[in-house]
N, CA, C and O atoms as a Tinker XYZ file with bonds, in Angstrom:
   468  protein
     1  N    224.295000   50.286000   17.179000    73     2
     2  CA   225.071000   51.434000   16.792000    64     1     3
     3  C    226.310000   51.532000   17.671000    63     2     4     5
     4  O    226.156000   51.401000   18.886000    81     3
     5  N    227.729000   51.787000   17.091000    73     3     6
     6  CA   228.820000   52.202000   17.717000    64     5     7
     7  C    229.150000   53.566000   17.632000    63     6     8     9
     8  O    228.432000   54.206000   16.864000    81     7
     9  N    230.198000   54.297000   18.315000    73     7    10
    10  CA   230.514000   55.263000   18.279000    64     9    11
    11  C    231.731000   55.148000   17.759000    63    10    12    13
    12  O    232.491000   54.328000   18.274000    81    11
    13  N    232.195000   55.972000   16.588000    73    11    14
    14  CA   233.336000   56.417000   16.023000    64    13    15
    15  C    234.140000   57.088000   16.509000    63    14    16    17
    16  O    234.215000   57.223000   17.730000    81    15
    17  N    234.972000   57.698000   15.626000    73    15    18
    18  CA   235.828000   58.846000   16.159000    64    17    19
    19  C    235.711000   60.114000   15.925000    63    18    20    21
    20  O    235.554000   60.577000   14.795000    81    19
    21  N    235.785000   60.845000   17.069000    73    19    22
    22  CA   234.729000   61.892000   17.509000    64    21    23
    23  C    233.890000   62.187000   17.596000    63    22    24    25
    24  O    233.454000   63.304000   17.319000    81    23
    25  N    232.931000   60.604000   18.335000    73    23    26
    26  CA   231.449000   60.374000   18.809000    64    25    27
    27  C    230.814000   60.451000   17.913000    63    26    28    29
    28  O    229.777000   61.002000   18.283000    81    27
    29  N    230.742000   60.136000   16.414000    73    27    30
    30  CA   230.014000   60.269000   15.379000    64    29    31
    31  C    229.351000   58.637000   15.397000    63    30    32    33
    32  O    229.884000   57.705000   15.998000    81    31
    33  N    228.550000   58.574000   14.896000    73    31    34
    34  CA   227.839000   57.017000   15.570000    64    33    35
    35  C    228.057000   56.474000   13.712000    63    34    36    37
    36  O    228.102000   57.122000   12.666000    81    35
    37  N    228.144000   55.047000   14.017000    73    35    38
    38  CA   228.241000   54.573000   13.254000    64    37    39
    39  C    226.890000   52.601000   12.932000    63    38    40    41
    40  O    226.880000   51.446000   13.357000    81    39
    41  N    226.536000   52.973000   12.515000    73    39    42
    42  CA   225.593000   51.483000   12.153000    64    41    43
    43  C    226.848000   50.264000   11.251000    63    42    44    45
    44  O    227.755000   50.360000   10.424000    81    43
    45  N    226.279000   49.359000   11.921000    73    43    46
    46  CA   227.255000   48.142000   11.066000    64    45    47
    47  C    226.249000   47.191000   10.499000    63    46    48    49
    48  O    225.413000   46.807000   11.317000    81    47
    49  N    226.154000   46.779000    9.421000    73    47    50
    50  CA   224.990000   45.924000    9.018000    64    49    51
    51  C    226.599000   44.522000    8.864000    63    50    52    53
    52  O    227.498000   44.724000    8.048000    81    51
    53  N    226.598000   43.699000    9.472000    73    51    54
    54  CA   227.083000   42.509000    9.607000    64    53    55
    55  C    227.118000   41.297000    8.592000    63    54    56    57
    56  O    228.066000   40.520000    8.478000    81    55
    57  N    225.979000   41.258000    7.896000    73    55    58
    58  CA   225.727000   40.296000    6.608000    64    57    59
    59  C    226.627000   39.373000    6.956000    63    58    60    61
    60  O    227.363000   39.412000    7.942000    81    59
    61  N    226.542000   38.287000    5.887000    73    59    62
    62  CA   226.886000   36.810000    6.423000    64    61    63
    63  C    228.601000   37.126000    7.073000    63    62    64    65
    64  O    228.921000   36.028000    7.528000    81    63
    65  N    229.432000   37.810000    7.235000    73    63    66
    66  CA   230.645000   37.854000    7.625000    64    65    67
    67  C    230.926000   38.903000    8.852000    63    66    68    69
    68  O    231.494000   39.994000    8.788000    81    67
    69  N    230.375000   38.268000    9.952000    73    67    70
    70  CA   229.945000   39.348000   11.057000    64    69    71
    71  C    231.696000   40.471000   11.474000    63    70    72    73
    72  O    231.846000   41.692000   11.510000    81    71
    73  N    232.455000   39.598000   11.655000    73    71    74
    74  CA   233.332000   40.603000   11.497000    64    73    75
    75  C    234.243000   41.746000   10.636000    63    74    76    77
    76  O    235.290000   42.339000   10.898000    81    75
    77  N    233.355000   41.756000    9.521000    73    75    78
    78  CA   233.826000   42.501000    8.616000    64    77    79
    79  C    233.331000   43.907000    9.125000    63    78    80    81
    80  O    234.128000   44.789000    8.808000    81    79
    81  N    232.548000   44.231000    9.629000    73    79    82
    82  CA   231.851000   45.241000    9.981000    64    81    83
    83  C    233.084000   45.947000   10.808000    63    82    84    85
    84  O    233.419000   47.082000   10.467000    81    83
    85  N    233.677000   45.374000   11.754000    73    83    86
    86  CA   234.885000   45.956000   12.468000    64    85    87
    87  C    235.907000   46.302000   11.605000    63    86    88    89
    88  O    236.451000   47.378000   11.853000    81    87
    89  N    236.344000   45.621000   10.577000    73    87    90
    90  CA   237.130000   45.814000    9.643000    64    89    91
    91  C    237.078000   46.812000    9.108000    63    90    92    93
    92  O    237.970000   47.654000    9.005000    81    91
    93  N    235.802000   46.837000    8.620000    73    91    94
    94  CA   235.937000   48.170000    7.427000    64    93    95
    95  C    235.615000   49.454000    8.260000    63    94    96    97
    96  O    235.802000   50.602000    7.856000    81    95
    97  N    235.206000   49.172000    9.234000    73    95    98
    98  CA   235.550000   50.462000    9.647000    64    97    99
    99  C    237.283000   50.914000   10.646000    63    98   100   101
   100  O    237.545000   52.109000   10.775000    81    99
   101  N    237.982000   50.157000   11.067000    73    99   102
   102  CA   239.308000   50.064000   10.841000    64   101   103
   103  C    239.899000   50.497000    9.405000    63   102   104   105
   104  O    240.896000   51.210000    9.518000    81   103
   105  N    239.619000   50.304000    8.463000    73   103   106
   106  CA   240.184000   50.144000    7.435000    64   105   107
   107  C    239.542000   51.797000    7.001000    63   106   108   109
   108  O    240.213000   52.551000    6.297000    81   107
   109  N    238.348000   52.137000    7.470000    73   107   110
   110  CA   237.391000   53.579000    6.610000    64   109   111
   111  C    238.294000   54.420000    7.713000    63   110   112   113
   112  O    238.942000   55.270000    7.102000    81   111
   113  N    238.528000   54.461000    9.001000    73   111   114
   114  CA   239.358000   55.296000   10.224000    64   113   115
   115  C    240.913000   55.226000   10.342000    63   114   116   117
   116  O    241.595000   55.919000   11.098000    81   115
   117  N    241.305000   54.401000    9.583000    73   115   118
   118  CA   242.812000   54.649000   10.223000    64   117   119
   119  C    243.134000   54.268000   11.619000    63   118   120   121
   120  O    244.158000   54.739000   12.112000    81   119
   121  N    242.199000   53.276000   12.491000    73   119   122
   122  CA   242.889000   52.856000   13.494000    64   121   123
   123  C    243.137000   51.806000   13.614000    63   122   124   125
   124  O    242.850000   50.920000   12.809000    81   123
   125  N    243.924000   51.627000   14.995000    73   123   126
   126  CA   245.065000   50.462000   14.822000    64   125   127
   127  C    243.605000   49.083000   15.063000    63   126   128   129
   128  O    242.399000   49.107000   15.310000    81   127
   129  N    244.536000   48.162000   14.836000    73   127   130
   130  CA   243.204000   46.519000   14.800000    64   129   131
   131  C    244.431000   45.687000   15.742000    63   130   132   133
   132  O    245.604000   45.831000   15.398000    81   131
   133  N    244.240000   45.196000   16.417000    73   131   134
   134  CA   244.929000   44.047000   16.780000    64   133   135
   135  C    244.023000   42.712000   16.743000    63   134   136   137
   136  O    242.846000   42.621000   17.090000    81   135
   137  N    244.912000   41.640000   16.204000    73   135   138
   138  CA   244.336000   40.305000   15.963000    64   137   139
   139  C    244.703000   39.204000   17.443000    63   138   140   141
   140  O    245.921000   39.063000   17.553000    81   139
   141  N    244.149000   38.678000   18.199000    73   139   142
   142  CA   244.827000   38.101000   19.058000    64   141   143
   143  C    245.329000   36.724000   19.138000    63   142   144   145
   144  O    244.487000   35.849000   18.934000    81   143
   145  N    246.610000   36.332000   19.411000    73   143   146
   146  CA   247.209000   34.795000   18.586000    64   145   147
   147  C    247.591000   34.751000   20.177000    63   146   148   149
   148  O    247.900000   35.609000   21.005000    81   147
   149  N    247.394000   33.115000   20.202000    73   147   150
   150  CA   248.529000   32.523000   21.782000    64   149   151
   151  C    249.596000   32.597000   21.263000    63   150   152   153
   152  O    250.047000   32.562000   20.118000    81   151
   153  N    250.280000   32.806000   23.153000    73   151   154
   154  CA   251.692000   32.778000   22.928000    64   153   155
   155  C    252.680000   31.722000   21.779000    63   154   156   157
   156  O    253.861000   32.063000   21.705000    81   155
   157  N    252.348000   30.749000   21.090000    73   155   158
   158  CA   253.206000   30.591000   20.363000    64   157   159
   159  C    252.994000   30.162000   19.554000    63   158   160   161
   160  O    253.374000   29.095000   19.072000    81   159
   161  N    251.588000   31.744000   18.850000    73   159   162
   162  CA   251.817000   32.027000   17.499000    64   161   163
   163  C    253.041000   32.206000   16.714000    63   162   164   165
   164  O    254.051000   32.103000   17.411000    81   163
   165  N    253.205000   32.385000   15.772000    73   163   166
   166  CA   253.878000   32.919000   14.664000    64   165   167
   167  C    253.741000   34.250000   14.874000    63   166   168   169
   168  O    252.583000   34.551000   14.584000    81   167
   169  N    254.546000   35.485000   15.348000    73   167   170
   170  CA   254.373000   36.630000   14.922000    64   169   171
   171  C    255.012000   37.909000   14.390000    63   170   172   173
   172  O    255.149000   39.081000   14.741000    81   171
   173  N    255.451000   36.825000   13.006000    73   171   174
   174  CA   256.052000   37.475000   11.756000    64   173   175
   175  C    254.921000   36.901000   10.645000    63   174   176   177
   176  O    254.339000   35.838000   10.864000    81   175
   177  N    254.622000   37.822000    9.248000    73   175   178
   178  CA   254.443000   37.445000    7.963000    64   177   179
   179  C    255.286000   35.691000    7.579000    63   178   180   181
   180  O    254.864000   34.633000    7.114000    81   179
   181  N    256.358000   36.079000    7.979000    73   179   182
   182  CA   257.071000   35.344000    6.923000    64   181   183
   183  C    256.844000   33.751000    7.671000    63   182   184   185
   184  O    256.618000   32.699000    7.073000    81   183
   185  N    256.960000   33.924000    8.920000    73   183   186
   186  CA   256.784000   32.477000   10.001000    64   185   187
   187  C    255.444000   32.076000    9.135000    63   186   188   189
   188  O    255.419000   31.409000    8.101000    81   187
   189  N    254.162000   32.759000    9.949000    73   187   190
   190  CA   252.941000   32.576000    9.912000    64   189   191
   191  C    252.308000   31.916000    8.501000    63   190   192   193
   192  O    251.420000   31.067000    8.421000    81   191
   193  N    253.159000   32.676000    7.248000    73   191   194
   194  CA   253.356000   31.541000    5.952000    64   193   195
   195  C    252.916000   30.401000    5.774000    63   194   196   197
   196  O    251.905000   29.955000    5.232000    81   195
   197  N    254.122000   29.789000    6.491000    73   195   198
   198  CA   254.658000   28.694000    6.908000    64   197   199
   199  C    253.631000   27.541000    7.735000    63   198   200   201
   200  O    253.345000   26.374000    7.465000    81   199
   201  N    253.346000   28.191000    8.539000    73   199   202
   202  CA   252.182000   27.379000    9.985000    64   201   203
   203  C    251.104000   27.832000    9.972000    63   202   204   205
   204  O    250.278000   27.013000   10.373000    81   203
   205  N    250.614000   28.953000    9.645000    73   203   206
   206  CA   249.647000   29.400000   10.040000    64   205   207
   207  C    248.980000   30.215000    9.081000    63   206   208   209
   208  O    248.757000   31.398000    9.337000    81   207
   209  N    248.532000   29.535000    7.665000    73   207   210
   210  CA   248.047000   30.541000    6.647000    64   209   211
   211  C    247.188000   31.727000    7.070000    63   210   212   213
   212  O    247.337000   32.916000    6.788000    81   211
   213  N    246.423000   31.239000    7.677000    73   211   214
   214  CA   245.628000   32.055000    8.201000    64   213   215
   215  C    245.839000   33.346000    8.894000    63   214   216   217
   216  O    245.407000   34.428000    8.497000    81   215
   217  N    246.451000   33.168000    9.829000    73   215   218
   218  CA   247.245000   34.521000   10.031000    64   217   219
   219  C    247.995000   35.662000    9.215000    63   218   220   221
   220  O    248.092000   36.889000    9.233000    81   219
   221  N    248.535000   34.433000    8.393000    73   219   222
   222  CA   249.228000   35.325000    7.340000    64   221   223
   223  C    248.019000   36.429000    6.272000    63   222   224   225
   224  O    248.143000   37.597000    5.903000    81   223
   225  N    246.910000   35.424000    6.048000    73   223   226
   226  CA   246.377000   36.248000    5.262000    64   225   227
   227  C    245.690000   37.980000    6.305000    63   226   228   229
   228  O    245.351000   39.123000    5.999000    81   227
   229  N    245.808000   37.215000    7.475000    73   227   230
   230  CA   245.144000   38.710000    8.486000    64   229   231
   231  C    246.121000   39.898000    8.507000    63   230   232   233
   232  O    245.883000   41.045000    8.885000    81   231
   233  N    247.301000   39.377000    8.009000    73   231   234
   234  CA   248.697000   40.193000    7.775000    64   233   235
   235  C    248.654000   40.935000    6.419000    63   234   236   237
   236  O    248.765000   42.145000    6.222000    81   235
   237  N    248.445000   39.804000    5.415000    73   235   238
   238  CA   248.619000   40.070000    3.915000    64   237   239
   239  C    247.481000   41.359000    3.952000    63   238   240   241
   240  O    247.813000   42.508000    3.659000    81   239
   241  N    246.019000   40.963000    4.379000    73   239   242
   242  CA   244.754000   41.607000    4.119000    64   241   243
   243  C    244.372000   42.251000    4.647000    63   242   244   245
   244  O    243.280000   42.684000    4.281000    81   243
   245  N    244.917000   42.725000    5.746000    73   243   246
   246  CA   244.700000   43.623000    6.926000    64   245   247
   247  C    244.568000   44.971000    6.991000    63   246   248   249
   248  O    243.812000   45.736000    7.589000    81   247
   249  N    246.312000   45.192000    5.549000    73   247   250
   250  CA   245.990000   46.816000    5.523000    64   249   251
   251  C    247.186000   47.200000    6.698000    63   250   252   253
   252  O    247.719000   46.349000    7.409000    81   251
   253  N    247.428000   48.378000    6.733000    73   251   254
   254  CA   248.577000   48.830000    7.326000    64   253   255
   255  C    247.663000   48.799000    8.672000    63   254   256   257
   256  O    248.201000   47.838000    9.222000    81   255
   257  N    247.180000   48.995000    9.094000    73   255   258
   258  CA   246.697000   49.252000   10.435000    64   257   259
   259  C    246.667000   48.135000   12.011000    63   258   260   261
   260  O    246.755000   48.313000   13.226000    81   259
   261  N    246.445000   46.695000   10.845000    73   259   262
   262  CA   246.512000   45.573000   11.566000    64   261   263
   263  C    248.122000   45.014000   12.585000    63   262   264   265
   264  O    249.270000   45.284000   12.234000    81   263
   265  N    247.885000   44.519000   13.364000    73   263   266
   266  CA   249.146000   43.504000   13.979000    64   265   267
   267  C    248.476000   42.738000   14.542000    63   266   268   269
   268  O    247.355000   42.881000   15.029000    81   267
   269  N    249.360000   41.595000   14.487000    73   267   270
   270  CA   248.936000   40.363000   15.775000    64   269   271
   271  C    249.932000   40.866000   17.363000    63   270   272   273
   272  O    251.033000   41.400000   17.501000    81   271
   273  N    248.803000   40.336000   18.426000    73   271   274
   274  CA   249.227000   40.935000   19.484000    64   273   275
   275  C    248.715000   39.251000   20.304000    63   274   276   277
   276  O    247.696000   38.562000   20.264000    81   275
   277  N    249.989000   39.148000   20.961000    73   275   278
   278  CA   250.148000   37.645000   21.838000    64   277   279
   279  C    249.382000   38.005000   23.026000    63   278   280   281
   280  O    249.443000   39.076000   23.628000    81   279
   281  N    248.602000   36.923000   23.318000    73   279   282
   282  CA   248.149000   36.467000   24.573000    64   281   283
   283  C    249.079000   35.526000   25.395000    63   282   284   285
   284  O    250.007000   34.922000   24.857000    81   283
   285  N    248.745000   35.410000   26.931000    73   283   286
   286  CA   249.402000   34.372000   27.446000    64   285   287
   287  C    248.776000   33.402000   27.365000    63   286   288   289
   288  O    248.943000   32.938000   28.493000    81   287
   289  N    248.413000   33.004000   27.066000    73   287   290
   290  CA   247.798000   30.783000   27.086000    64   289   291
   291  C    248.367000   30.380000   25.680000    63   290   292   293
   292  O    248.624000   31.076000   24.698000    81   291
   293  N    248.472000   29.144000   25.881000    73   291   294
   294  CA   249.334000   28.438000   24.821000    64   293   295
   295  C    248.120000   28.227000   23.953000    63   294   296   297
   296  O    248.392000   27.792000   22.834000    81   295
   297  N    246.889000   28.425000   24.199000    73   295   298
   298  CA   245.955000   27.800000   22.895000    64   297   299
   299  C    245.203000   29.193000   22.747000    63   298   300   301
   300  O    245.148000   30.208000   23.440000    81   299
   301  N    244.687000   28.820000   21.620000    73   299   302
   302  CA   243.685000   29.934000   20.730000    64   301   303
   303  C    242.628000   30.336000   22.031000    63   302   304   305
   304  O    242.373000   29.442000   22.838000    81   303
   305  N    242.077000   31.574000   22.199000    73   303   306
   306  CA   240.793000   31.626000   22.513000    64   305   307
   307  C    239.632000   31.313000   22.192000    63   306   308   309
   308  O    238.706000   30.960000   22.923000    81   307
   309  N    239.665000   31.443000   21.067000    73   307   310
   310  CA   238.574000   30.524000   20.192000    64   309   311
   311  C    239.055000   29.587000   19.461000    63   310   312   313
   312  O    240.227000   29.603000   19.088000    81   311
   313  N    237.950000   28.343000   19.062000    73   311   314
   314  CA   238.664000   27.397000   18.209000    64   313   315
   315  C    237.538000   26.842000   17.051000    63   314   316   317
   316  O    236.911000   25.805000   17.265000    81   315
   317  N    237.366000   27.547000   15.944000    73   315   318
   318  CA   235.979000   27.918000   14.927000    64   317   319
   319  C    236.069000   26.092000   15.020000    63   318   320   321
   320  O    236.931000   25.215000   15.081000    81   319
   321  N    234.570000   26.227000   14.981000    73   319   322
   322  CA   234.008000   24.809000   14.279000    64   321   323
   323  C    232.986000   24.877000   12.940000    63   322   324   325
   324  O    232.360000   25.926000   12.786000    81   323
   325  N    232.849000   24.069000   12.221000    73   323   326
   326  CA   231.963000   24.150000   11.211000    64   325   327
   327  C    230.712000   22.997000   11.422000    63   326   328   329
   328  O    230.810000   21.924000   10.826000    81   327
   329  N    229.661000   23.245000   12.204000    73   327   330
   330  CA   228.943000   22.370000   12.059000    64   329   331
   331  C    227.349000   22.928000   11.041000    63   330   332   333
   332  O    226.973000   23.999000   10.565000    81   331
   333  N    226.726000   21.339000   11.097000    73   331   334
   334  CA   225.169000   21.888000    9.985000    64   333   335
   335  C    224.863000   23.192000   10.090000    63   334   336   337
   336  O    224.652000   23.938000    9.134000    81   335
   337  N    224.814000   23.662000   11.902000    73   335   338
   338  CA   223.820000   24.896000   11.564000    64   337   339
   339  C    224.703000   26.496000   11.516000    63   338   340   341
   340  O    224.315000   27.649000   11.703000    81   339
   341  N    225.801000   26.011000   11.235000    73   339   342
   342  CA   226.917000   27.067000   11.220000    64   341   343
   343  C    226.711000   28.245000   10.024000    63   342   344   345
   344  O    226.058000   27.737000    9.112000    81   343
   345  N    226.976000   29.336000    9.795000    73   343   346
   346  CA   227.092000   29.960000    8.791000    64   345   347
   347  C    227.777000   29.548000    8.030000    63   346   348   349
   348  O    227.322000   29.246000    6.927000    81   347
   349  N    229.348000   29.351000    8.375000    73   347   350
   350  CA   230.047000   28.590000    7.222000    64   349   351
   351  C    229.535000   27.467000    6.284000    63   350   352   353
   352  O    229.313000   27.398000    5.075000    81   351
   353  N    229.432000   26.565000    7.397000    73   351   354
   354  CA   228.499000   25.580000    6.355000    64   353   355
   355  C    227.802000   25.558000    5.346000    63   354   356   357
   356  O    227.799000   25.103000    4.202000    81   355
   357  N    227.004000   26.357000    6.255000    73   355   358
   358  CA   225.573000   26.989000    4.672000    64   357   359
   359  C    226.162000   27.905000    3.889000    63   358   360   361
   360  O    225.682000   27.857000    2.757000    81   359
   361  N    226.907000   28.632000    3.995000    73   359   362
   362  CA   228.139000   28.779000    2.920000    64   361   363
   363  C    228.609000   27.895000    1.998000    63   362   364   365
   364  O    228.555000   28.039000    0.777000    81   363
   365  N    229.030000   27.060000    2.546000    73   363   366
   366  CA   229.834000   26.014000    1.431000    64   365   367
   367  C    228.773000   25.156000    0.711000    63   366   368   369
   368  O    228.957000   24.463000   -0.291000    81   367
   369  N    227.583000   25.335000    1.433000    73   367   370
   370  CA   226.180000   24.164000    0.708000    64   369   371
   371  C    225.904000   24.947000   -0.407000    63   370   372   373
   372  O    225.147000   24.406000   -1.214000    81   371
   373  N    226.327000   26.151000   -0.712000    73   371   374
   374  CA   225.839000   27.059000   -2.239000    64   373   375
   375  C    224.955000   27.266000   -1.644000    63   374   376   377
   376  O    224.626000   27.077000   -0.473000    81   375
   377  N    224.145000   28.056000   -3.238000    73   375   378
   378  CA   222.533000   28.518000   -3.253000    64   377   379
   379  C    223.203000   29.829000   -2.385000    63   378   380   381
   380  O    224.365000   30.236000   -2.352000    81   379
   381  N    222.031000   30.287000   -1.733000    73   379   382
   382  CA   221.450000   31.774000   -1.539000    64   381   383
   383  C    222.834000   32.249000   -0.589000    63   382   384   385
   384  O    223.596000   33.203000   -0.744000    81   383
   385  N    222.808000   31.165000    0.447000    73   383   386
   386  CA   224.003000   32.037000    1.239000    64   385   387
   387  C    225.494000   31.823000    0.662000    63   386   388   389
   388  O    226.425000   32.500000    1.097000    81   387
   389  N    225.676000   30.829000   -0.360000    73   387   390
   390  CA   227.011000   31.141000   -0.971000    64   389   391
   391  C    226.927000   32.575000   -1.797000    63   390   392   393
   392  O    227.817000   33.413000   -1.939000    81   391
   393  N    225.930000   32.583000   -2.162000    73   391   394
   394  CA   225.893000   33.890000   -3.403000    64   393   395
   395  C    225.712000   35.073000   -2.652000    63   394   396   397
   396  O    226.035000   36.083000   -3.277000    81   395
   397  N    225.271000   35.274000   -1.430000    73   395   398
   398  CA   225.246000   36.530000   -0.808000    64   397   399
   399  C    226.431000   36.555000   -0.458000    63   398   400   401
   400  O    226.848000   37.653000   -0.829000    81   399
   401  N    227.314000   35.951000    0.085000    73   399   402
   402  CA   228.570000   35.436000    0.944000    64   401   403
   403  C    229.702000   36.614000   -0.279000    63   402   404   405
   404  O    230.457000   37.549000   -0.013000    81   403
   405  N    229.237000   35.850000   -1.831000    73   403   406
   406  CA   230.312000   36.022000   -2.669000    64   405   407
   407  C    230.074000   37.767000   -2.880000    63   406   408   409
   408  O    230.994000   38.562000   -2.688000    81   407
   409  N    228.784000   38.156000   -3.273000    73   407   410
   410  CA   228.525000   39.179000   -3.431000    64   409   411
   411  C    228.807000   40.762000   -2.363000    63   410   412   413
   412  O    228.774000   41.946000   -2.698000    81   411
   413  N    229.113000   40.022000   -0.825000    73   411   414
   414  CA   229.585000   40.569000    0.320000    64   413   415
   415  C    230.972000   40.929000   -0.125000    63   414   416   417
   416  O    231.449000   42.061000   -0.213000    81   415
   417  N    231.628000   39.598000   -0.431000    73   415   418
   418  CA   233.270000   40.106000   -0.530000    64   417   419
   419  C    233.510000   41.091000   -1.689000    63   418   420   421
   420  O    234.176000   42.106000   -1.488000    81   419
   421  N    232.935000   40.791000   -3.008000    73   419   422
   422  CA   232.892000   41.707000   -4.258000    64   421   423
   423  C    232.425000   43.055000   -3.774000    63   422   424   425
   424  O    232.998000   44.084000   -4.132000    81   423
   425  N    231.402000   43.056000   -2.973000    73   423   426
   426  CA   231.499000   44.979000   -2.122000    64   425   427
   427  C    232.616000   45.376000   -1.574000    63   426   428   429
   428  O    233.256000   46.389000   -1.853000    81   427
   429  N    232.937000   44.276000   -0.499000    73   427   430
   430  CA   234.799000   44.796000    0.017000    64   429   431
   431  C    235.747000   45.274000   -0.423000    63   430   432   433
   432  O    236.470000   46.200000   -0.057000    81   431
   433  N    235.747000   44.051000   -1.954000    73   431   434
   434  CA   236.960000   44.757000   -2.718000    64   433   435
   435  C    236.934000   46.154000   -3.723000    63   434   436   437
   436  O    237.823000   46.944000   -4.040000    81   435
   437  N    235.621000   46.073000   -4.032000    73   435   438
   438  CA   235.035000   47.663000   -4.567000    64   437   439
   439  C    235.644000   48.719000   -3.817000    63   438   440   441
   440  O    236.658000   49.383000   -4.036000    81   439
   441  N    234.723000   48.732000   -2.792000    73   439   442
   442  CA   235.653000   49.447000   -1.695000    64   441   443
   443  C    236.437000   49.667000   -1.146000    63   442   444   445
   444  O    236.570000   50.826000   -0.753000    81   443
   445  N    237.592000   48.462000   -0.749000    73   443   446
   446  CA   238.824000   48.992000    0.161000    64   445   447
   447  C    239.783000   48.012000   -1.242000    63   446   448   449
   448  O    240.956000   47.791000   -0.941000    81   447
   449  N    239.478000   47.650000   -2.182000    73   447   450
   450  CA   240.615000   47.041000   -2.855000    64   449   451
   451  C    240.901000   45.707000   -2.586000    63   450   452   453
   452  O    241.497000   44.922000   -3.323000    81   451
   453  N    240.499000   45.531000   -1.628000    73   451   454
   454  CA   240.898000   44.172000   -0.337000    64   453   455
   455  C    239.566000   44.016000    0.863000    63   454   456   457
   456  O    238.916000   44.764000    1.593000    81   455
   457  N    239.635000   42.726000    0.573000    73   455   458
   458  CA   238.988000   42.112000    1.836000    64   457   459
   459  C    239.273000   42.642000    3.381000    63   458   460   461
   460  O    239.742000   41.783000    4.128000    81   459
   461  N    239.086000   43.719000    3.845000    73   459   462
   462  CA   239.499000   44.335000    4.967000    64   461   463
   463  C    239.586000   43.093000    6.222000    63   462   464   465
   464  O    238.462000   42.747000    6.585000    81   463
   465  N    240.516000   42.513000    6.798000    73   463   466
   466  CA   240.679000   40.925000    7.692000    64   465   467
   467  C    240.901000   42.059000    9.046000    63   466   468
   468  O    241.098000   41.631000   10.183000    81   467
């Protein structure tokens, strides 16, 4: 359990896309999200396009609330891998966790219109 705004507690059930849970509640509150990119990210829409789809879509999908906010080190803090026992993976293998996966995002967009990133 987290605490909201004005100590109202909040439960996050995580399902296969663990950070969505932060999202939508960013996206249900109105507060700000920062995404964190190394220093030499892209940090415009229009750059990030270009180099860094990915970012862009955290821009496109984000919702007014989001920005990217620079770190100092030249590399990512994290750097996702996809191996066998990964969630992603078993994602992309179909069956049960592609179809929960798909059925996760189809709640998102019910709800916020958009994939809350």
């Amino acid at each position: 359990m987290r605490t909201g705004p004005g100590g109202a507690q909040r439960v996050f059930d995580h399902g296969r896309h663990p950070g969505n849970a932060d999202s939508d509640a960013s996206a249900e509150t109105g507060l700000r999200r920062a995404h964190l990119v190394e220093a030499t990210a892209p940090g415009t829409l229009e750059n990030a396009v270009q180099i860094r789809p990915w970012h862009a879509d955290v821009l496109r999908l984000g919702g007014p609330n989001i920005h990217l906010a620079r770190h100092n080190f030249v590399l990512p803090l994290v750097c996702r891998l996809v191996h066998p026992g990964s969630g992603s993976s078993d994602v992309g293998q179909g069956g049960t966790s592609r179809a929960e996966s798909e059925a996760e995002s189809r709640r998102l967009v019910d709800r916020f219109g958009r994939i809350p990133w």
